[in-house]
One Martini backbone bead per residue (centre of mass of N, CA, C, O) as a GRO file, in nm:
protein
  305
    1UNK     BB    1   0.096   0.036   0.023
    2UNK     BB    2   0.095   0.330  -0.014
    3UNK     BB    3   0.234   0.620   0.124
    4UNK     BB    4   0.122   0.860   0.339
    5UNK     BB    5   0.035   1.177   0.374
    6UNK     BB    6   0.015   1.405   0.624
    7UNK     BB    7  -0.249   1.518   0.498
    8UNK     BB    8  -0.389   1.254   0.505
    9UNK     BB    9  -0.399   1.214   0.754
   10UNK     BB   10  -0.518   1.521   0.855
   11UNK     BB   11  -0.784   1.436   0.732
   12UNK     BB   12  -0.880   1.151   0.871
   13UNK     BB   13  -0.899   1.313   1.149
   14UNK     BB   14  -1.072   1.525   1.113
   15UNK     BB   15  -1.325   1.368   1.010
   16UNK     BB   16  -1.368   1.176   1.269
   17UNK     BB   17  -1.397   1.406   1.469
   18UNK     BB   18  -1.637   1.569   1.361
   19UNK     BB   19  -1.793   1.298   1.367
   20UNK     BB   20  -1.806   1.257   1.655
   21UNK     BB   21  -1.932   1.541   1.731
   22UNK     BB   22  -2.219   1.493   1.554
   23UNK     BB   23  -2.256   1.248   1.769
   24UNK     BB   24  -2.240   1.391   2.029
   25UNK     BB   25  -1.959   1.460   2.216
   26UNK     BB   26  -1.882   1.468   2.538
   27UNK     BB   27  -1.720   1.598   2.795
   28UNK     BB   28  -1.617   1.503   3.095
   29UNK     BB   29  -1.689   1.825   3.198
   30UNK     BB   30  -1.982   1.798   3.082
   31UNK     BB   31  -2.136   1.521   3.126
   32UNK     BB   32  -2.245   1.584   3.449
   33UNK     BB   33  -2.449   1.849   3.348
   34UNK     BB   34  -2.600   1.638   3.138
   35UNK     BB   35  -2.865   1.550   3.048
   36UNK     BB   36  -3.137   1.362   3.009
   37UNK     BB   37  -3.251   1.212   2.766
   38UNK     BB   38  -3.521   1.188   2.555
   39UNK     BB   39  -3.807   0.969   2.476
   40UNK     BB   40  -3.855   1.161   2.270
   41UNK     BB   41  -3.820   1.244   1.931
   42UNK     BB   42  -3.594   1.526   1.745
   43UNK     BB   43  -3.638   1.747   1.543
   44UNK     BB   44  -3.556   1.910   1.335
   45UNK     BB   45  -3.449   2.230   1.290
   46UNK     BB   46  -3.463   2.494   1.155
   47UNK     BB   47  -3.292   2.699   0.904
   48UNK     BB   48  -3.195   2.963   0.916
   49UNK     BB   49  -3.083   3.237   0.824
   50UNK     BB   50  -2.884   3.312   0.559
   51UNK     BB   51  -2.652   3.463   0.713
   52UNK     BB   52  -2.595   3.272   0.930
   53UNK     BB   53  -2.312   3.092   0.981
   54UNK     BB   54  -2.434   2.892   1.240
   55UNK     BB   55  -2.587   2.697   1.448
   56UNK     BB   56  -2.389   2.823   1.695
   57UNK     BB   57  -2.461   3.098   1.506
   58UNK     BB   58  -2.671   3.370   1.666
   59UNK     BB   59  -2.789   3.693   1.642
   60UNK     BB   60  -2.626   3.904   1.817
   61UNK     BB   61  -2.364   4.066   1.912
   62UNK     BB   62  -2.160   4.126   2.178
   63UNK     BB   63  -2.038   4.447   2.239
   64UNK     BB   64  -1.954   4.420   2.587
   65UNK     BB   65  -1.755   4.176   2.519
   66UNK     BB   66  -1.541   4.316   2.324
   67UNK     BB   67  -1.498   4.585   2.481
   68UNK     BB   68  -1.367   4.439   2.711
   69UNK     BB   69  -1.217   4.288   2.607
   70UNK     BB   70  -1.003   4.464   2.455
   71UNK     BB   71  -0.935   4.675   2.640
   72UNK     BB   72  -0.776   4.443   2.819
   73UNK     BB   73  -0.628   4.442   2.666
   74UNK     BB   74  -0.448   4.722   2.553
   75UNK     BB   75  -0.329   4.876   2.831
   76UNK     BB   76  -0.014   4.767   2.731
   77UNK     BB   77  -0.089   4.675   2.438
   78UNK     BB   78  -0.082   4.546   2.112
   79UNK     BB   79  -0.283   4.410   1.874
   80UNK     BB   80  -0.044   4.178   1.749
   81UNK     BB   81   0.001   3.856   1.616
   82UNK     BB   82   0.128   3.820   1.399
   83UNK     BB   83   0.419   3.810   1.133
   84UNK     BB   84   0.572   3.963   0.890
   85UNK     BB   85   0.494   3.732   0.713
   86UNK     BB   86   0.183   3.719   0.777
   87UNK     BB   87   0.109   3.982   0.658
   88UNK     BB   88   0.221   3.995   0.348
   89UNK     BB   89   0.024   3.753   0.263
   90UNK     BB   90  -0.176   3.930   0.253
   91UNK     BB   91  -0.112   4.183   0.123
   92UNK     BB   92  -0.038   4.019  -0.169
   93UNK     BB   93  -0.349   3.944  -0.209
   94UNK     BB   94  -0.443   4.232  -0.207
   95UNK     BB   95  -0.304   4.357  -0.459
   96UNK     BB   96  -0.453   4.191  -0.696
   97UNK     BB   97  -0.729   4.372  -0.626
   98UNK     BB   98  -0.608   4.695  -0.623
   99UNK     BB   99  -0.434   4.765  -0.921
  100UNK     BB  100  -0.694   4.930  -1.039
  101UNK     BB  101  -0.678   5.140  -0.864
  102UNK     BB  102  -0.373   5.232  -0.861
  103UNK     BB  103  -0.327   5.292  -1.153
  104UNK     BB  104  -0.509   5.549  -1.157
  105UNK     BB  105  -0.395   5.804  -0.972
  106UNK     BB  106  -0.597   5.822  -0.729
  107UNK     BB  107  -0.696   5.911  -0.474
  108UNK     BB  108  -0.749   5.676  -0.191
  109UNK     BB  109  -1.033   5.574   0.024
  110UNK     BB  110  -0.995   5.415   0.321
  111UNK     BB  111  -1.115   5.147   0.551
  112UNK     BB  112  -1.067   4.993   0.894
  113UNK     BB  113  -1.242   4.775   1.018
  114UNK     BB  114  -1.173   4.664   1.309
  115UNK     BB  115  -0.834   4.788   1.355
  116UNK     BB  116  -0.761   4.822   1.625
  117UNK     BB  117  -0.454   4.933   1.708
  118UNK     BB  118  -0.335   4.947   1.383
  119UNK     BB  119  -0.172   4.693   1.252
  120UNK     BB  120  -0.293   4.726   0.965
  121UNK     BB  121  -0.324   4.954   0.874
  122UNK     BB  122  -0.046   5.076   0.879
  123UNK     BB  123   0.037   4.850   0.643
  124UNK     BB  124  -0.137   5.043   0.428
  125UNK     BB  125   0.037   5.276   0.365
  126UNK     BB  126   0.202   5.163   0.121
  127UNK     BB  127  -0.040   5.269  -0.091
  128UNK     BB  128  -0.159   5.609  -0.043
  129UNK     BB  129  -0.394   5.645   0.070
  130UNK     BB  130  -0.664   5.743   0.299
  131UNK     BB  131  -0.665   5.653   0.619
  132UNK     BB  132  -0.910   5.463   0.823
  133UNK     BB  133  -1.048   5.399   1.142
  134UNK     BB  134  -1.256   5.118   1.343
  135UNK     BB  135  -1.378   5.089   1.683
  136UNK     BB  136  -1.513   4.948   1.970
  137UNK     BB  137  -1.250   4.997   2.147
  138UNK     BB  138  -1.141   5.259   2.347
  139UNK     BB  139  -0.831   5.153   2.350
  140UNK     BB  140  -0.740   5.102   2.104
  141UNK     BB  141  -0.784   5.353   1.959
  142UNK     BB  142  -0.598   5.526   2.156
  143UNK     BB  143  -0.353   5.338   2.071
  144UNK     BB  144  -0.341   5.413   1.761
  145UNK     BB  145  -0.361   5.756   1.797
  146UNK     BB  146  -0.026   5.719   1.942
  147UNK     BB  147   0.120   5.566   1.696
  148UNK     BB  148  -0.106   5.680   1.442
  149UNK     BB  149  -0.172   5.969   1.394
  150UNK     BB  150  -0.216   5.987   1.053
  151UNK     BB  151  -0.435   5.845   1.137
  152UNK     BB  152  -0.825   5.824   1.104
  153UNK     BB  153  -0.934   5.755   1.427
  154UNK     BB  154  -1.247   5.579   1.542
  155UNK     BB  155  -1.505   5.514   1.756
  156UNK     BB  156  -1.708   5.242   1.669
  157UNK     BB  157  -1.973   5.033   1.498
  158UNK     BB  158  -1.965   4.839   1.205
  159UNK     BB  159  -2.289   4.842   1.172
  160UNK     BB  160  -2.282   5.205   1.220
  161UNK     BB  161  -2.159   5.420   1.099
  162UNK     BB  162  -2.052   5.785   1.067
  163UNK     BB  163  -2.058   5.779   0.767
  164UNK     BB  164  -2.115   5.828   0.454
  165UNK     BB  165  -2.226   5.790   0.120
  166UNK     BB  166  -2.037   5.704  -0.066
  167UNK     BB  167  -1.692   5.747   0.125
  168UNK     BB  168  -1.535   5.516  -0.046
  169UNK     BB  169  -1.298   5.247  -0.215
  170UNK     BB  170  -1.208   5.110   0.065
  171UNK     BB  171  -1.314   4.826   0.208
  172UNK     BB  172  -1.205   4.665   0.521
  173UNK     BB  173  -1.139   4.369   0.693
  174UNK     BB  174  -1.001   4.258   0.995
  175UNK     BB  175  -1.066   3.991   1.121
  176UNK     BB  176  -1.419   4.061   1.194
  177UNK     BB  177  -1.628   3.913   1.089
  178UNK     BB  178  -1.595   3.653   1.305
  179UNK     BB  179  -1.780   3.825   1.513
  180UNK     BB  180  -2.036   3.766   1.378
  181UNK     BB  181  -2.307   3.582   1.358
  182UNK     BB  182  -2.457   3.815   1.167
  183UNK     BB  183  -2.350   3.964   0.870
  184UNK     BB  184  -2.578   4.180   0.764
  185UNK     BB  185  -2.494   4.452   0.826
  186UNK     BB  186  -2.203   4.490   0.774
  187UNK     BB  187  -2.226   4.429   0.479
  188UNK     BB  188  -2.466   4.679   0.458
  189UNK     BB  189  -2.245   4.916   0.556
  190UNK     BB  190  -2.002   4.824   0.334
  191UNK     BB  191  -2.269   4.914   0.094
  192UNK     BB  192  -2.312   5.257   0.169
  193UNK     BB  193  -1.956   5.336   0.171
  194UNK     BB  194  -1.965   5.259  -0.079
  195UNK     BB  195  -1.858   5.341  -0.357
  196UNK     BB  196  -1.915   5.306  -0.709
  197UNK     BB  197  -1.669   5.017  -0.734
  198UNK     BB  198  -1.636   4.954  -0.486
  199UNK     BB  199  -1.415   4.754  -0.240
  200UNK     BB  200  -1.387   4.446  -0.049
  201UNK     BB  201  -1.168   4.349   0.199
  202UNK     BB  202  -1.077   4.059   0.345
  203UNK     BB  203  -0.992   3.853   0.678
  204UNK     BB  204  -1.055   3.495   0.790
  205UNK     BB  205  -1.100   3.250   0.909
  206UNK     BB  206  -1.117   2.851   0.852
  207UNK     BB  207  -1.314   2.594   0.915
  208UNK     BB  208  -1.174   2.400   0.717
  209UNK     BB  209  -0.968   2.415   0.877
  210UNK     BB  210  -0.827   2.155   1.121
  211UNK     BB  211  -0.711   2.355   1.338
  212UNK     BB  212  -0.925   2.563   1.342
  213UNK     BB  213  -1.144   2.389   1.401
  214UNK     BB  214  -1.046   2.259   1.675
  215UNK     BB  215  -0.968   2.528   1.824
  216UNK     BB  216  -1.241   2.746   1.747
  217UNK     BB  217  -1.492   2.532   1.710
  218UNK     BB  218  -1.724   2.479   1.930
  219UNK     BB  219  -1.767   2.179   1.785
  220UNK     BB  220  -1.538   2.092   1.915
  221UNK     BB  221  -1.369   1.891   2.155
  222UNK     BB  222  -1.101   2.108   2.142
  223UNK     BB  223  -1.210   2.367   2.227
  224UNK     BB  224  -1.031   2.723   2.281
  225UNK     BB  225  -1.110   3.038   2.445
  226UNK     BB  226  -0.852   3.153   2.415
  227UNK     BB  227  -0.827   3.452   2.262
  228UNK     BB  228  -1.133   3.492   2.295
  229UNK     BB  229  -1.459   3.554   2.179
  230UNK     BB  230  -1.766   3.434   2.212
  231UNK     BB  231  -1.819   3.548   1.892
  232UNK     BB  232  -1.605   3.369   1.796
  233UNK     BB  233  -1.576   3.224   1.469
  234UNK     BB  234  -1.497   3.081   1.214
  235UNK     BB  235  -1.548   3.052   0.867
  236UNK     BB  236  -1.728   3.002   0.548
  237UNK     BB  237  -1.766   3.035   0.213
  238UNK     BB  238  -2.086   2.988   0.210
  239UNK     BB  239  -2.134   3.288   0.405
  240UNK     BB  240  -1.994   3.506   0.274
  241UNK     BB  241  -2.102   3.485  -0.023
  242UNK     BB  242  -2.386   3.512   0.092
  243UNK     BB  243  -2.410   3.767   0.245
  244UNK     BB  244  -2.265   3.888  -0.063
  245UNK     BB  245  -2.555   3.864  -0.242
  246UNK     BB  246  -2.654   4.166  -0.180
  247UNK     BB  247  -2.707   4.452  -0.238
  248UNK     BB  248  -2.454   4.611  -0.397
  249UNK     BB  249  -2.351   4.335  -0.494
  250UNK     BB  250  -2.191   4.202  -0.820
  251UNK     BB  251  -1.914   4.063  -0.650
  252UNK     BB  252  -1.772   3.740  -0.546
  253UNK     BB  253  -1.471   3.647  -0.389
  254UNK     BB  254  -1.355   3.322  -0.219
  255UNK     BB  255  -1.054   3.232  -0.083
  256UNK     BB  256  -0.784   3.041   0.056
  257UNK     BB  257  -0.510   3.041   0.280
  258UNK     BB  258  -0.166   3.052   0.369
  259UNK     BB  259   0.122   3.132   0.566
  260UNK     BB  260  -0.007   3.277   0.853
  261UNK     BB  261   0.198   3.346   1.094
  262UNK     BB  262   0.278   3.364   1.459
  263UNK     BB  263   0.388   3.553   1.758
  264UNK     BB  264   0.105   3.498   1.919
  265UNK     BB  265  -0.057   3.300   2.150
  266UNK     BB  266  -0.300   3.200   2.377
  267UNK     BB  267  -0.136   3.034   2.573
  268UNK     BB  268   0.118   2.798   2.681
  269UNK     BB  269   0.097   2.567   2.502
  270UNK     BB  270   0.049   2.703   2.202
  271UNK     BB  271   0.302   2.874   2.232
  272UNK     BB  272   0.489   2.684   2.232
  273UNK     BB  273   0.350   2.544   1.939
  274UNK     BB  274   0.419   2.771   1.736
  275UNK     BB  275   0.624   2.665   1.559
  276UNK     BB  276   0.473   2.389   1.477
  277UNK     BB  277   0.287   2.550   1.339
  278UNK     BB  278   0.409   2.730   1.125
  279UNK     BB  279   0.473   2.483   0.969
  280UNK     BB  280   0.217   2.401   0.870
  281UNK     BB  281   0.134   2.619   0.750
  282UNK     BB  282   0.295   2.615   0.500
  283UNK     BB  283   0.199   2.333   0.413
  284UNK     BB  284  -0.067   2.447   0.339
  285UNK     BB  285   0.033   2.660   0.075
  286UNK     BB  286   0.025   2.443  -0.098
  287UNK     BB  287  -0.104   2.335  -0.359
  288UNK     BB  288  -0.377   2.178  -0.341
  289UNK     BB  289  -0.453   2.289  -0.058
  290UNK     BB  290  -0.545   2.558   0.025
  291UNK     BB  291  -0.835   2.576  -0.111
  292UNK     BB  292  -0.930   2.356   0.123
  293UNK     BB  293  -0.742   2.409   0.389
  294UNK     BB  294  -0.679   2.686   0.453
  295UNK     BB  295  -0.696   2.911   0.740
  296UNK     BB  296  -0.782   3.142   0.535
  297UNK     BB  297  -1.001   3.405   0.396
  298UNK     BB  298  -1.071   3.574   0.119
  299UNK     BB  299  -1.225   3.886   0.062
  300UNK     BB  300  -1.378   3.980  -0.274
  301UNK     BB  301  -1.571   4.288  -0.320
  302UNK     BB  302  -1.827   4.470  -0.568
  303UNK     BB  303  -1.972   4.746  -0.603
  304UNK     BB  304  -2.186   4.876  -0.780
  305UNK     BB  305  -2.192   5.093  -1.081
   0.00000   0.00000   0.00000
């Protein structure tokens, strides 16, 4: 028999995981407050509404957790979490649906939701922008307006932004998607604000892929809360799509990606083996994998000119 590559190992692992969760899972913790089954058997629940990401996830975003979570991480340091190499990966693949805007040689006017400190922002500068930052977390926001002043940061909710209609030229979503339930509003508030033919670049986590889904995603047995909030789960191409399939967007497209390392995850377990994460993020970028397993997607909308 031929010999298995690790990817291989890697998916057969993934799906018996996902398979024994899906048959219902109880973690040894969880086990003892779980009531006894019904005697009468479950009808399954009603379909769910369009854009809702996930089964375990409806509702409106809890504001009030983003806001302390945030607050409380930001007040000694900055909110940075990838590598110079995991930041570069992402904004080459931005920059491939920038150029026809970038070669336009007209000032562009972007910004970016959800911006927290600002270190994703300030790397958009290389770009010369003229660029704009929103976040919900007022400590956040103290914290980027005092590292990059030349950029015009404010604190607000990017469901309903205080910009004007067709203010900007692109928005940017830097790992924010993930933060909402329900994506209709963000989504809806990124067509009021947008340009006629103006773009959406996003990038989110991706349920996709094995290792985002076990440590990330509430249905596995290894699901770990640390260093996220309650709102937080990676997110599937199926959702991104649904959600941007509606007016002003005349096309989307989701693709997944590999290769953004980072220099700190929280929890000292996980930190340990983050070079061994970095070395596997390496190698879901070969083709052939990351289309299907990469750990983010991209995601880039235009809307009707």
């Amino acid at each position: 028999m031929a010999r298995q590559s690790v990817f291989e190992y890697v998916e057969v692992f993934y799906n018996r995981v996902r398979r024994h969760s899906s048959l219902g899972y109880v973690s040894p913790q969880a086990r003892k407050h779980t009531l006894p089954a019904p005697t009468n058997p479950i009808t399954r629940p009603p379909k769910l509404r369009k854009f809702t990401v996930s089964k375990q996830r409806s509702g409106p975003q809890k504001k009030e957790v983003e806001i302390a979570f945030f607050d409380e991480i930001t007040q000694h340091a900055d909110y940075d979490v990838f590598s110079e190499r995991g930041y570069k990966r992402i904004l080459d693949a931005f920059e491939a649906h920038l150029r026809p805007l970038l070669r336009s040689g007209k000032q562009i006017k972007a910004v970016d939701l959800g911006c927290g400190t600002g270190a994703f922002t300030a790397r958009l500068e290389k770009f010369g922008f003229e660029l704009y930052g929103v976040d919900i977390s007022p400590q956040s926001i103290q914290r980027a307006s005092q590292r990059y002043p030349e950029i015009n940061f404010q604190v607000g909710d990017i469901e309903a932004t205080s910009y004007d209609n067709e203010a900007f030229d692109v928005v940017f979503l830097s790992g924010v998607l993930h933060h909402f339930p329900d994506l209709t509003r963000t989504v809806a508030e990124c067509g009021r604000i947008l340009k006629p033919g103006g773009i959406v670049l996003a990038y989110d986590p991706h349920r996709g892929n094995p290792i985002m889904w076990a440590y990330r995603c509430k249905d596995s047995p290894l699901y770990s809360s640390k260093g996220v909030t309650e709102n937080e789960q990676p997110l599937s191409k199926a959702a991104i799509r649904n959600a941007f399939s509606i007016e002003p967007f005349a096309s989307v497209d989701v693709s997944a990606i590999s290769g953004i390392t980072y220099k700190y995850v929280a929890g000292s377990v996980a930190f340990v083996l983050l070079p061994i994460y970095n070395l596997i993020e390496m190698g879901f970028d070969l083709p052939g994998i990351r289309q299907r397993y990469g750990s983010f997607l991209l995601t880039f909308a235009q809307k009707r000119s």
